[in-house]
PAMAR-367188 format. One record per residue: residue number from 0; residue in one letter; x, y, z of N, C-alpha, C, O in turn. Coordinates in steps of 0.001 Angstrom, whole numbers, plus 500000, padded with zeros to 6 digits. Layout:
<pts>
pt n:NUM | res:a | nxx:X | nyy:Y | nzz:Z | caxx:X | cayy:Y | cazz:Z | cxx:X | cyy:Y | czz:Z | oxx:X | oyy:Y | ozz:Z
...
</pts>
This chain:
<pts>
pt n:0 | res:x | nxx:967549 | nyy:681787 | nzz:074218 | caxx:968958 | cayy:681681 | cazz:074593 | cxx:969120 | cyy:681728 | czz:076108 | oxx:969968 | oyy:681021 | ozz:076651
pt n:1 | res:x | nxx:968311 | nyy:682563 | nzz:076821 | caxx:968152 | cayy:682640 | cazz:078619 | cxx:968003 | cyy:681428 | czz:078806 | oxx:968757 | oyy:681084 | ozz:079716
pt n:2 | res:x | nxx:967145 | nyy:680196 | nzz:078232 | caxx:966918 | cayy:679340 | cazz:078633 | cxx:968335 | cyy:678376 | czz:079677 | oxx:968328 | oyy:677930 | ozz:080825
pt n:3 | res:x | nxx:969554 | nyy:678392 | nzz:078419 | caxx:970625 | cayy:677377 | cazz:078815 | cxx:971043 | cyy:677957 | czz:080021 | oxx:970929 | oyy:677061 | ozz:080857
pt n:4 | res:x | nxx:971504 | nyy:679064 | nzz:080615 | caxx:972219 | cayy:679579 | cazz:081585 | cxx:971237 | cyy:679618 | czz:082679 | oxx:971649 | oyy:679546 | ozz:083837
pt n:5 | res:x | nxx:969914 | nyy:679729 | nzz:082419 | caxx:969335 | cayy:679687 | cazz:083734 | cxx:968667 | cyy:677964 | czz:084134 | oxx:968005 | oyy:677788 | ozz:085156
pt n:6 | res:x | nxx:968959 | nyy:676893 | nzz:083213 | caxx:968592 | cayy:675832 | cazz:083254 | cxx:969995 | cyy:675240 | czz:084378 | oxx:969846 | oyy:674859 | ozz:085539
pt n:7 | res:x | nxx:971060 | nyy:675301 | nzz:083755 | caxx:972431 | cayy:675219 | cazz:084269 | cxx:972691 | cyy:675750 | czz:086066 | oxx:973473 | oyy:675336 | ozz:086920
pt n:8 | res:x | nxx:971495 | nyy:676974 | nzz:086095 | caxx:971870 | cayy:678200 | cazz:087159 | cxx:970826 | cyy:677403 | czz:088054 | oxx:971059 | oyy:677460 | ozz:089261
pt n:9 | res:x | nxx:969721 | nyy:676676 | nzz:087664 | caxx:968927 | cayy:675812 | cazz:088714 | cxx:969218 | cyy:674663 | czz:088922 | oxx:968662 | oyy:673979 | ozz:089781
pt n:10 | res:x | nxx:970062 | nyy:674297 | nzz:088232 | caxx:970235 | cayy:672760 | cazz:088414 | cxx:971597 | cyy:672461 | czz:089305 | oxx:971670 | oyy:671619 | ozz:090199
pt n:11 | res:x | nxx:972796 | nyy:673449 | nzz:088807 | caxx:973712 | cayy:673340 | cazz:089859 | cxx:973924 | cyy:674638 | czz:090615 | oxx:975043 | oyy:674544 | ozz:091120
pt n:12 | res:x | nxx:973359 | nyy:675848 | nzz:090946 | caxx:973823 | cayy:676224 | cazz:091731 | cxx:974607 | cyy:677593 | czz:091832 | oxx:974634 | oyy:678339 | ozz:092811
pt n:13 | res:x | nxx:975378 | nyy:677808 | nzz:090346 | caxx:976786 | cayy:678051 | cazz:089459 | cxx:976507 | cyy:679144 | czz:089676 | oxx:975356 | oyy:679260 | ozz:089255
pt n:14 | res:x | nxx:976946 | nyy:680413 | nzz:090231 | caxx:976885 | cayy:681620 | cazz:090105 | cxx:977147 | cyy:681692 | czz:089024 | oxx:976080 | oyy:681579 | ozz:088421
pt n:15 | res:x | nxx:978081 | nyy:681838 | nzz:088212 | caxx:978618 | cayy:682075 | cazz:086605 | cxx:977782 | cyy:681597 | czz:085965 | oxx:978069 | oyy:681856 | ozz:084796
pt n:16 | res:x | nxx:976952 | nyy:681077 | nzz:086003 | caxx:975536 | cayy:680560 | cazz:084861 | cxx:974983 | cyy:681955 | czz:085588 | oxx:975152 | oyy:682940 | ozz:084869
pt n:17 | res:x | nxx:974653 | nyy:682100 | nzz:086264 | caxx:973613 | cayy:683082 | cazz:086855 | cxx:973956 | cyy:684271 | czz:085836 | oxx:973264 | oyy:684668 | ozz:084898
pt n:18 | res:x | nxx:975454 | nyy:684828 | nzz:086351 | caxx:975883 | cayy:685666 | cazz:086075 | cxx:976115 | cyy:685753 | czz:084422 | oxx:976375 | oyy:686881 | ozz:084005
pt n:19 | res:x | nxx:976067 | nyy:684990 | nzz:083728 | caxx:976185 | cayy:684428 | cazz:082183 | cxx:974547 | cyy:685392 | czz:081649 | oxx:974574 | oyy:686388 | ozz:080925
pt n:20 | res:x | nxx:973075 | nyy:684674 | nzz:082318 | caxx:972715 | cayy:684595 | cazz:082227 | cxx:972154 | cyy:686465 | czz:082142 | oxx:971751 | oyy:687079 | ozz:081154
pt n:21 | res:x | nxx:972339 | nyy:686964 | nzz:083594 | caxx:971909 | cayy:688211 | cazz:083647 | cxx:972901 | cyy:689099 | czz:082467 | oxx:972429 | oyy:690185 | ozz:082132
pt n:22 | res:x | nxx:974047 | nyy:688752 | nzz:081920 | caxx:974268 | cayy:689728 | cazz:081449 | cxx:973791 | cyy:689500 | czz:080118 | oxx:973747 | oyy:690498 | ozz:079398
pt n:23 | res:x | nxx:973332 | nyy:688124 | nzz:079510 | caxx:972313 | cayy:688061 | cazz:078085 | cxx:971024 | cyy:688970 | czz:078352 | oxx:970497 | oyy:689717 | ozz:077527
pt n:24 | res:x | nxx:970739 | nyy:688816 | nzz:079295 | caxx:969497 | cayy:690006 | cazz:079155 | cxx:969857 | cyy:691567 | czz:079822 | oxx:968962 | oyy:692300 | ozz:080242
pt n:25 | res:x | nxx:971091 | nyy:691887 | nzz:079842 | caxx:971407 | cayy:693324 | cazz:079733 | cxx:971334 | cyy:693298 | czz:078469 | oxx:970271 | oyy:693736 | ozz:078030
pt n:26 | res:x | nxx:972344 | nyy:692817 | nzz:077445 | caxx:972736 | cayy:692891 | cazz:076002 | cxx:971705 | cyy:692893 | czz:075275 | oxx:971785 | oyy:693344 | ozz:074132
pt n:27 | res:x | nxx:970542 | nyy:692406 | nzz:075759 | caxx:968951 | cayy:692095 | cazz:075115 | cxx:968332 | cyy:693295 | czz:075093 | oxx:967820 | oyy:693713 | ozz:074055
pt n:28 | res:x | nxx:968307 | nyy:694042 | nzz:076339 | caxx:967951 | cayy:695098 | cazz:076644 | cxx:968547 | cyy:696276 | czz:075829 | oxx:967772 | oyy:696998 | ozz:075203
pt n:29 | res:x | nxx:969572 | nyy:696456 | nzz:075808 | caxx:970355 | cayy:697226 | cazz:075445 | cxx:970402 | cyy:697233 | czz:073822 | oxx:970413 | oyy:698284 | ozz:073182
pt n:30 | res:x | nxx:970424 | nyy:696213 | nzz:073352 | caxx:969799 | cayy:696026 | cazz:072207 | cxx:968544 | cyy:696571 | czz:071420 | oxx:968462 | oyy:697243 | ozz:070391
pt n:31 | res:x | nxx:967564 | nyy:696025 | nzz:072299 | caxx:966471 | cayy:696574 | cazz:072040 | cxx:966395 | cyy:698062 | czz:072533 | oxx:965425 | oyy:698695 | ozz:072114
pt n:32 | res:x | nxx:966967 | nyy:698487 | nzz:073072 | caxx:967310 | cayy:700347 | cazz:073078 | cxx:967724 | cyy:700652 | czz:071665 | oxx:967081 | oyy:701360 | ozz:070890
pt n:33 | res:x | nxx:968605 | nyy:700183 | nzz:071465 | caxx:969553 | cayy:700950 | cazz:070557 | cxx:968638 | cyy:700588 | czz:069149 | oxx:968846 | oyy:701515 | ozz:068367
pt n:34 | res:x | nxx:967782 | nyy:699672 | nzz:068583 | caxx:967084 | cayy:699484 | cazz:067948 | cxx:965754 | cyy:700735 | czz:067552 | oxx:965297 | oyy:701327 | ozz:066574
pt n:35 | res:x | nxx:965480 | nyy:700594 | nzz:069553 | caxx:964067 | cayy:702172 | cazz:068855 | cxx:964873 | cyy:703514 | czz:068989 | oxx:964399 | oyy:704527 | ozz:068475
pt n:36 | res:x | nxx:965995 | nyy:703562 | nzz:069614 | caxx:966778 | cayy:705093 | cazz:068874 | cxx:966966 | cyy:704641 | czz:067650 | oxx:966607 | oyy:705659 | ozz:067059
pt n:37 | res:x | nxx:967231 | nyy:703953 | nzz:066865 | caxx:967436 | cayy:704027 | cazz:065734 | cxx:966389 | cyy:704279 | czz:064981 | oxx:966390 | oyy:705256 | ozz:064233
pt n:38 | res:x | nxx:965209 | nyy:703331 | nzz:065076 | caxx:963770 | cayy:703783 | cazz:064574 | cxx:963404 | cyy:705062 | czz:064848 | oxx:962705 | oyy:705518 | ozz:063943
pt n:39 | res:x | nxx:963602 | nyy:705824 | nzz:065743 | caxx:963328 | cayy:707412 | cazz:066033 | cxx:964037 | cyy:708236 | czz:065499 | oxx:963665 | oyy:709377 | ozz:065227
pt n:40 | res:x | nxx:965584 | nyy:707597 | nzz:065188 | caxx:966383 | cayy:708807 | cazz:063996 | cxx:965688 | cyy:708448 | czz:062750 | oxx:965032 | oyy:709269 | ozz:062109
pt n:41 | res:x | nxx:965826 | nyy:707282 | nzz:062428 | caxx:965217 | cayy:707283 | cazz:061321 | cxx:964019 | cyy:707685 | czz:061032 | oxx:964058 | oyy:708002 | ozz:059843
pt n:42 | res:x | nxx:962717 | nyy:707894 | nzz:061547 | caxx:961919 | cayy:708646 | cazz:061398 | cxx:961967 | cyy:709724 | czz:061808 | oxx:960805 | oyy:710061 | ozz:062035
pt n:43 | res:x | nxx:962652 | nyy:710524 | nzz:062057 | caxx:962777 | cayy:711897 | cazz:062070 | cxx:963789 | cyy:712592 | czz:060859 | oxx:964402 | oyy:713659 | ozz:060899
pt n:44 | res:x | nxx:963728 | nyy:711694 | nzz:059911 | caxx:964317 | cayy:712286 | cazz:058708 | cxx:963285 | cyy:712636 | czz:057290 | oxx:963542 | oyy:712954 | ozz:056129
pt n:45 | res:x | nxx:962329 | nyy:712455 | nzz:057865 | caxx:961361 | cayy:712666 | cazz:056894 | cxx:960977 | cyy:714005 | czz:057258 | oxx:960104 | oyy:714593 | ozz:056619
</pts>
């Protein structure tokens, strides 16, 4: 999905592709946080 916004972000220039772009990989990130807290509550119920 990074691909389109940073294809867009080299080709013209666009801060707002840029900026499109960095915040898909906060949400990615952040994602994948909230994924291994979840795997860590959940194994700590055993």
């Amino acid at each position: 999905m990074i691909d389109v916004p940073w294809k867009i972000f080299s080709q013209t220039g666009n801060i707002e592709a840029y900026l499109w772009m960095k915040q898909i990989e906060e949400d990615s990130t952040e994602l994948d946080q909230d994924s291994l807290d979840n795997s860590l509550v959940e194994d700590s119920h055993y």
